[in-house]
VMD Tcl script that draws the C-alpha trace (Angstrom):
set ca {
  {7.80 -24.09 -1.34}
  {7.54 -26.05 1.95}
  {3.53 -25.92 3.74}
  {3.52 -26.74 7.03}
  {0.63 -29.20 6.79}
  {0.38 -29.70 10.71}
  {-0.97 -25.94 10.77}
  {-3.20 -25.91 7.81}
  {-4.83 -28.88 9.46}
  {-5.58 -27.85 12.35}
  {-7.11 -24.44 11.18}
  {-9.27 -26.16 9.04}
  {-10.20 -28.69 12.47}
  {-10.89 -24.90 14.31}
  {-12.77 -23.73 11.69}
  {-15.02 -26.75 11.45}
  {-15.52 -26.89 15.27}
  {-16.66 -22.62 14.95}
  {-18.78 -23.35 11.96}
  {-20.29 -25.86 13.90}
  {-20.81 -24.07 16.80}
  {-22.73 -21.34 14.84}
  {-25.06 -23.48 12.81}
  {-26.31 -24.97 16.58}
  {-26.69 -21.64 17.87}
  {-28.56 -20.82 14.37}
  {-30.53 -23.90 14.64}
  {-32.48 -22.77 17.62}
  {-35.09 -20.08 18.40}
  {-33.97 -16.91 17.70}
  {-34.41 -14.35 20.36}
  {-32.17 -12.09 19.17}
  {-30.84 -10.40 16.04}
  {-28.72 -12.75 14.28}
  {-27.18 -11.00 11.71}
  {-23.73 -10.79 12.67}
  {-23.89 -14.62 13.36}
  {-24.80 -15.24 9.78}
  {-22.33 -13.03 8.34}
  {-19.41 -14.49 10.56}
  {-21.00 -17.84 9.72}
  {-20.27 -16.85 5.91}
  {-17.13 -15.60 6.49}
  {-16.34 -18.86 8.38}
  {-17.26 -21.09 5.33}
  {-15.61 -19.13 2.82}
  {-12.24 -19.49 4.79}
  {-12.87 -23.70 5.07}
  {-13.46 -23.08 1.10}
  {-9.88 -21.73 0.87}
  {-7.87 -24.15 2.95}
  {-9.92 -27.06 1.33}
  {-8.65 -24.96 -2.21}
  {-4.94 -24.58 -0.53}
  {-5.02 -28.74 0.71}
  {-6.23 -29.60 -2.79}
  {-4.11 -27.78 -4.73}
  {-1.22 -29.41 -3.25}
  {-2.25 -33.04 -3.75}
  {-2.21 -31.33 -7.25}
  {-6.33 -31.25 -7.39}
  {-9.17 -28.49 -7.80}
  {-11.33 -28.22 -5.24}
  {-13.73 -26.34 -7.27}
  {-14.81 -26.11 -11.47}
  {-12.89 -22.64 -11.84}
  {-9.26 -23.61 -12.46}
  {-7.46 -20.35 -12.13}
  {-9.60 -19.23 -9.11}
  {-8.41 -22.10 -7.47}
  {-4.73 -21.43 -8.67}
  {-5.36 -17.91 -7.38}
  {-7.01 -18.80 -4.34}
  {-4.33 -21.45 -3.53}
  {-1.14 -18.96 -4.06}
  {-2.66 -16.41 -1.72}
  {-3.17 -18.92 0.83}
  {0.10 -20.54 0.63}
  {2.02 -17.51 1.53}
  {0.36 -18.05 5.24}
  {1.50 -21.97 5.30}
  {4.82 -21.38 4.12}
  {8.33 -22.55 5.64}
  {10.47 -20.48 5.69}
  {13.62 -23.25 5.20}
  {17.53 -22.78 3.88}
  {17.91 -21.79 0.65}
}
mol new
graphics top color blue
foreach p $ca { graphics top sphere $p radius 0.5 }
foreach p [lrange $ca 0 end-1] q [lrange $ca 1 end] { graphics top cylinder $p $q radius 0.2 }
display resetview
């Protein structure tokens, strides 16, 4: 299966630059609620985790300990990255 690598990095790029973004606005005094920051925050980092699972996997790597979560992880991701190319 062909990944279109161009793509997957420059998600990851837009995720890092929002993650970013919300740990400066976390960083400072709070005068409001900030729950929903910290959740999308969360969310935010356990996407990077999966495209840094996806880019590992296919330099033939784990990313993290858990083998088949990674192999899991990295199948359900790759599905978005695909190229669709003749067959």
């Amino acid at each position: 299966m062909n990944i279109d690598n161009q793509r997957l990095k420059q998600d990851r790029r837009a995720l890092e630059g929002r993650i970013r973004s919300m740990k400066a606005l976390l960083r400072t005094t709070w005068t409001e609620p900030m729950a929903t920051v910290q959740r999308s925050l969360l969310a935010a980092k356990r996407e990077a985790t999966e495209l840094c699972i996806l880019r590992a996997h296919l330099r033939g790597k784990l990313h993290l300990p858990d083998a088949d979560r990674c192999k899991e992880v990295a199948q359900r991701r790759m599905l978005d990255y695909r190229i669709e190319g003749p067959q």
